[in-house]
C-alpha positions in Angstrom: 104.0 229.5 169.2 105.9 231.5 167.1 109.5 231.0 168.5 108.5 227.5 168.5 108.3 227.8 164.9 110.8 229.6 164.2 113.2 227.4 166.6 111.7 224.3 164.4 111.7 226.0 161.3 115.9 226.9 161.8 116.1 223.1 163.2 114.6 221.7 159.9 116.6 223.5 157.7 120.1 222.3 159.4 119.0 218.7 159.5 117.8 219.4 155.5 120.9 220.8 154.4 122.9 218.1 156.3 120.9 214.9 154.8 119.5 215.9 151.4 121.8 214.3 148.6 123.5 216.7 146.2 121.7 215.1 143.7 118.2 215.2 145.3 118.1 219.1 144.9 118.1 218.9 141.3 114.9 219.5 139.1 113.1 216.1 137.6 114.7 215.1 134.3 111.8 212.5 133.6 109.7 209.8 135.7 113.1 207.7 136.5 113.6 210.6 139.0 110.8 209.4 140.7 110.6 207.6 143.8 107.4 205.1 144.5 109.2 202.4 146.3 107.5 198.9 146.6 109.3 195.5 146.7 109.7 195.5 143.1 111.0 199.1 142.8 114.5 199.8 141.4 115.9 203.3 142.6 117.8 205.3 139.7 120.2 206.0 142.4 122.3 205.5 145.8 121.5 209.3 146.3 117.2 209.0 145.8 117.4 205.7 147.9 119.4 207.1 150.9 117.1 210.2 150.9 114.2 207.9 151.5 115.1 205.7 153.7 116.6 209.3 156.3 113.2 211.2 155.5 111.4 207.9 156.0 113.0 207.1 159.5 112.2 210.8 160.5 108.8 210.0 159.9 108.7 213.4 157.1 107.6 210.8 154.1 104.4 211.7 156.0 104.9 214.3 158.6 101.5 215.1 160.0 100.8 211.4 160.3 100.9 210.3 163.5 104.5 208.6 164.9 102.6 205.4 165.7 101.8 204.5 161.8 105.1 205.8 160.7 105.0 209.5 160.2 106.4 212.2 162.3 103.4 213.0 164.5 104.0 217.5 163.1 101.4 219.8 163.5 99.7 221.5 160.7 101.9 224.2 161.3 105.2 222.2 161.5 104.5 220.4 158.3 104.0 223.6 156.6 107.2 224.7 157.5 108.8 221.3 156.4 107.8 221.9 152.8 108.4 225.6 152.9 111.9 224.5 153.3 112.1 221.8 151.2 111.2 224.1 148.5 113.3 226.8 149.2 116.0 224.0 149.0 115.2 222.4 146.4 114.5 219.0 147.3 112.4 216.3 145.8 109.9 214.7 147.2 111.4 211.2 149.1 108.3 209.6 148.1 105.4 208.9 145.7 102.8 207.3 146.4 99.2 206.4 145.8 99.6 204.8 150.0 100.3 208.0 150.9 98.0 210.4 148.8 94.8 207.8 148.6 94.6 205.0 150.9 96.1 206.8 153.9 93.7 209.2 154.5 91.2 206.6 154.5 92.7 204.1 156.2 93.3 206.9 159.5 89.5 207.8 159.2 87.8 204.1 158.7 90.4 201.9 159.2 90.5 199.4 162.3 93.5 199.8 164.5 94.9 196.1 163.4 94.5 197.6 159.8 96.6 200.9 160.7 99.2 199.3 162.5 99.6 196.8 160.0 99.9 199.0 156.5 100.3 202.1 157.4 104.0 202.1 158.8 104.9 200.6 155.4 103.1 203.0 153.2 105.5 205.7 155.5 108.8 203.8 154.6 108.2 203.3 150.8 108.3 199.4 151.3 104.5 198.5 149.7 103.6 200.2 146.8 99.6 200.5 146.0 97.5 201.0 142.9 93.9 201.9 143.2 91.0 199.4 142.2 88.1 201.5 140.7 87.3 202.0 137.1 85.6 199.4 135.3 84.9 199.1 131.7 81.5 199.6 132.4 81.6 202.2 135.6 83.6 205.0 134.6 82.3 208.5 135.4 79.4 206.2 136.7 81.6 204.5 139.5 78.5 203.4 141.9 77.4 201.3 138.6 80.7 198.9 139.3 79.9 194.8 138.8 83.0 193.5 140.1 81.8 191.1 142.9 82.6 190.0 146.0 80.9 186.7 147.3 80.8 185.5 151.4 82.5 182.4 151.6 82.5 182.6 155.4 85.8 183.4 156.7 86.9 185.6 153.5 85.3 186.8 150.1 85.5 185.4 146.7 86.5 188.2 144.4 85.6 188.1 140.5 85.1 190.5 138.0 87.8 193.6 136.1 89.2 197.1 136.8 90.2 198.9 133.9 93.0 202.2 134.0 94.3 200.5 137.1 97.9 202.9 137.0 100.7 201.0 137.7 98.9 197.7 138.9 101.8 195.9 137.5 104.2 197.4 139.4 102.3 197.9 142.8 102.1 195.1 145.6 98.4 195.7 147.2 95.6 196.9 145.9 92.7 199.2 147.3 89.6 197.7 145.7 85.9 198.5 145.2 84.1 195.4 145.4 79.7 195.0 145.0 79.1 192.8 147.7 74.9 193.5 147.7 73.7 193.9 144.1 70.3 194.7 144.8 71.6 198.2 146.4 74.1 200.5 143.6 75.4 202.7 146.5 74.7 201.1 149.6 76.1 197.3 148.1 79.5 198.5 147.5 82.4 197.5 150.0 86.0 198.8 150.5 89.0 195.8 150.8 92.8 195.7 150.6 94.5 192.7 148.9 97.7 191.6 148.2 98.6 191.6 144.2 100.3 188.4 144.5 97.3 186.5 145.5 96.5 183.9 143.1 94.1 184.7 140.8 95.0 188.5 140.2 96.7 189.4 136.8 97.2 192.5 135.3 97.7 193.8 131.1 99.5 197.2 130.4 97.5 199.5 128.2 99.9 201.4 125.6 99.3 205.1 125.4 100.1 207.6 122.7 103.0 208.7 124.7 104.4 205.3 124.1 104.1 204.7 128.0 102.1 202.5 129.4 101.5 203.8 133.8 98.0 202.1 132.8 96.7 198.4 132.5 93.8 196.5 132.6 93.4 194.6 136.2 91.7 190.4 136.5 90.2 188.8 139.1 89.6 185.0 139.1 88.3 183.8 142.2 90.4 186.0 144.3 90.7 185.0 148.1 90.3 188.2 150.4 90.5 187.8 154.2 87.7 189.2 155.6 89.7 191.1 158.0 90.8 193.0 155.0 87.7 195.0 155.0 88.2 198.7 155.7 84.9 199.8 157.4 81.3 198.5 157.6 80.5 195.6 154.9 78.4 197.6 152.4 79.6 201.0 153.3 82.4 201.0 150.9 80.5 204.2 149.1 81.6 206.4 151.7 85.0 205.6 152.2 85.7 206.0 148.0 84.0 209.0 148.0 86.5 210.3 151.0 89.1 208.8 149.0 88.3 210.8 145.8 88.4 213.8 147.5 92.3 213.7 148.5 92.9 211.7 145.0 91.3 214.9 143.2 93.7 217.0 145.9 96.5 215.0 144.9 95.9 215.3 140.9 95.7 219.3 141.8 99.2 219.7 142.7 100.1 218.5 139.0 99.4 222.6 138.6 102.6 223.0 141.4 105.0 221.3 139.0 107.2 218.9 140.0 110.4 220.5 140.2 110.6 220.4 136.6 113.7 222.8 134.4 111.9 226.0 134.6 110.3 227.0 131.0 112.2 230.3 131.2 115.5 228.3 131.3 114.1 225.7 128.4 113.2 228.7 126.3 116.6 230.8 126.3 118.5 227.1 125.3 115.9 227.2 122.2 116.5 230.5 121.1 118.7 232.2 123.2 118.5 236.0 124.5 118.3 239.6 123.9 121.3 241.8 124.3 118.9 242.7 128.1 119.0 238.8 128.6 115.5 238.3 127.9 114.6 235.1 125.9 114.8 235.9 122.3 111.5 234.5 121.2 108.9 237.9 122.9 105.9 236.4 122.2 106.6 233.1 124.0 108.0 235.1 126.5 104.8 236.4 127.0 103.2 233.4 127.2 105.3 231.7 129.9 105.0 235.3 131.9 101.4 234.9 131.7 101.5 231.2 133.2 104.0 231.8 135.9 101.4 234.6 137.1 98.5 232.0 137.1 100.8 229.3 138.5 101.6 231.5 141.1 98.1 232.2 142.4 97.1 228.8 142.2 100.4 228.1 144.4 98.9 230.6 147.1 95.7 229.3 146.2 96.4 225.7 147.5 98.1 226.9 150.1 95.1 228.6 151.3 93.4 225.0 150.5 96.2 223.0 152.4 95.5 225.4 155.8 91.8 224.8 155.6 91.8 221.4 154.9 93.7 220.8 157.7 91.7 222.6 159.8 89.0 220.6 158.7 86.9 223.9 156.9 87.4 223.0 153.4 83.9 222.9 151.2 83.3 219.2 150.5 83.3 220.0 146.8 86.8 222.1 146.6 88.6 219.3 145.7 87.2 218.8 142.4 87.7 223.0 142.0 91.4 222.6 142.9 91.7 219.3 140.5 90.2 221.1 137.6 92.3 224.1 137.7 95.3 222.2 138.5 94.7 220.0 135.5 94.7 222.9 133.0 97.6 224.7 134.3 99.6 220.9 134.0 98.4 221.0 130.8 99.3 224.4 129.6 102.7 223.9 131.3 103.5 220.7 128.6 101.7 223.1 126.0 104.0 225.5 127.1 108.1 223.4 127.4 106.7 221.7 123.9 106.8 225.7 122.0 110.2 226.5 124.5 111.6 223.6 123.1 111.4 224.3 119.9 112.3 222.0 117.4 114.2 219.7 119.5 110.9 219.0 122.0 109.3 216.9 118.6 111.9 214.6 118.6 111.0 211.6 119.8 113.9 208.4 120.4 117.1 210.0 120.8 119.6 210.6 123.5 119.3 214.2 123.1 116.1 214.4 123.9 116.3 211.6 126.9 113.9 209.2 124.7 111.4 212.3 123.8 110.7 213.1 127.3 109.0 216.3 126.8 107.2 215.0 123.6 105.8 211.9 125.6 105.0 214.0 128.9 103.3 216.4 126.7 101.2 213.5 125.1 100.5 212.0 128.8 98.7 215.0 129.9 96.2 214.8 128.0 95.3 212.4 130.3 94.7 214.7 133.0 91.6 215.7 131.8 89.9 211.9 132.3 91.9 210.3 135.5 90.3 211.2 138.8 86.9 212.4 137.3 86.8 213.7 134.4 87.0 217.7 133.9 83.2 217.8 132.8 82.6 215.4 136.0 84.3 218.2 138.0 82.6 221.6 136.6 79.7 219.4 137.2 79.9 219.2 140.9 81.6 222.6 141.2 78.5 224.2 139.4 75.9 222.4 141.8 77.9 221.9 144.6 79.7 225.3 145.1 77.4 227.8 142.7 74.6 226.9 143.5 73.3 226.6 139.6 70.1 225.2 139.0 69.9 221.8 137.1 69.6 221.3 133.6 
């Protein structure tokens, strides 16, 4: 098993350093760097579409997937080693995307066949982009108390009612949506179904954020036609597949504490205030501060690597996710804490071209965020104080 891997790991890095783009080893410079694909995505580049469309026909958008729904059918093992050496060259990720981090998971545990075959390869190529149906103005933290309703009208349900911090609904092409479709039961009425976004009767309303951007909006739905074959799992059993789904959106909101192949802070800090005559960053303090975080971001690196092998293995505690997404959200946060003092002064500015629009000034501002998407931080100490200590109730 071991010269297998070592034969694959030696394969992957030739085909790697013959098909990644120049330009798609180079650190994010903002969100434009950013692939999500979808019909209505327009890539920054020749470079970041070519490098999706080789990963994606490899099958390495998602490489543990199976081959039949798109992805390159690699072991645990083999998809470690993919990343491994994407890392050590560099490369961004081909893909973002809710599909692949949410909905997939899901869709390979409760999905019918018809229902894999049918979204799944597209998820894999970047070709549908999907937003996430959840939050109400009313259900929050309290999801299960959701009023959005879906009525039987035979062949397909009727769908009324609002989502609230629906992220990027008005870019994405389908939804994954929460729908009540028995309201005499909170938990055991709620039901999973997909839909497309241009289905008459959907309409969406960006939400401005202090950052000035607005990945947010407020979602409609006015008598919203949904096949019924559209239904992932059993018709009132929706409860189980979003709490599944939560678990790898919490895992996914974790590896904001990986960075993103962000300018290190190190090399933000020395363009601030330059260096000592030993080529340390002139500023000791804040030298000592990003030492300090590169420690902690490196045992939560080994940490979810740790997570990564056991969740694959299928031993990971039910309520680690939420562990993982709570630490990963503070260390996002104390990165943005952290570029905004290496930047100095030039990290307040906030419109010019110097400063790519404010980039680190409006990132900073959107992590506050963090705290609140995907269950809030008290939501998460919460279940990891039950769940996983074992503390009595208050």
């Amino acid at each position: 098993m071991s010269e297998d891997l070592d034969t694959f790991r030696a394969e992957t890095r030739d085909w790697l350093e013959a098909n990644c783009p120049a330009e798609m080893r180079r650190p994010f410079r903002s969100e434009a760097d950013v692939c999500w694909g979808g019909r209505h995505f327009e890539f920054s580049s020749a470079a970041q579409k070519l490098w999706l469309d080789r990963m994606g026909a490899k099958g390495w958008t998602v490489p543990d997937w199976p081959r039949a729904y798109g992805g390159g059918g690699l072991s645990a093992a083999e998809a470690k080693v993919l990343r491994e050496e994407m890392a050590r060259l560099g490369c961004r990720p081909p893909l973002n995307s809710f599909g692949i981090s949410m909905l997939g998971p899901a869709l390979l545990k409760y999905g019918s066949e018809a229902q894999k075959l049918e979204h799944l390869p597209p998820i894999a190529r970047g070709e549908i982009r999907w937003c996430q149906g959840y939050s109400e103005p009313n259900a929050g933290s309290d999801l299960a108390s959701l009023a959005t309703r879906a009525e039987d009208r035979g062949d397909h349900f009727l769908v009324n009612g609002q989502k609230v911090w629906t992220s990027y609904a008005d870019q994405a092409d389908w939804i994954f949506c929460l729908v009540r479709t028995d309201p005499s039961d909170k938990h055991g009425g709620i039901s999973f179904v997909l839909f497309d976004m241009e289905t008459p009767g959907v309409s969406t309303r960006p939400i401005l954020l202090i950052s000035g951007y607005s990945p947010f909006c407020e979602t409609f739905f006015d008598d919203v036609s949904v096949p019924k074959r559209n239904l992932v799992g059993e018709l009132n059993k929706g409860w189980d597949v979003a709490k599944y789904l939560l678990g790898h959106e919490r895992e996914m909101i974790s590896g904001m504490g990986l960075g993103g192949g962000e300018v290190s802070l190190g090399a933000v800090a020395v363009e601030a205030f330059g260096t000592e005559a030993d080529g340390r960053v002139d500023a000791p303090v804040l030298r000592g501060r990003i030492a300090l975080f590169e420690v902690r971001a490196a045992a939560f690196r080994a940490m979810s690597e740790k997570f990564m092998d056991e969740l694959k293995a299928r031993r990971v505690h039910p309520a680690q996710p939420s562990m993982m997404k709570y630490v990963g959200t503070e260390l996002n946060k104390q990165r943005f804490e952290l570029a905004m003092a290496a930047g100095g002064s030039d990290a307040l500015e906030w419109e010019s071209e110097r400063s790519r629009g404010g980039a680190t000034a409006r990132a900073w501002l959107r992590t506050k965020a963090n705290s609140i998407e995907g269950g809030t931080s008290e939501i998460q100490l919460n279940i990891v104080a039950k769940r996983i200590l074992q503390l009595p109730g208050a």
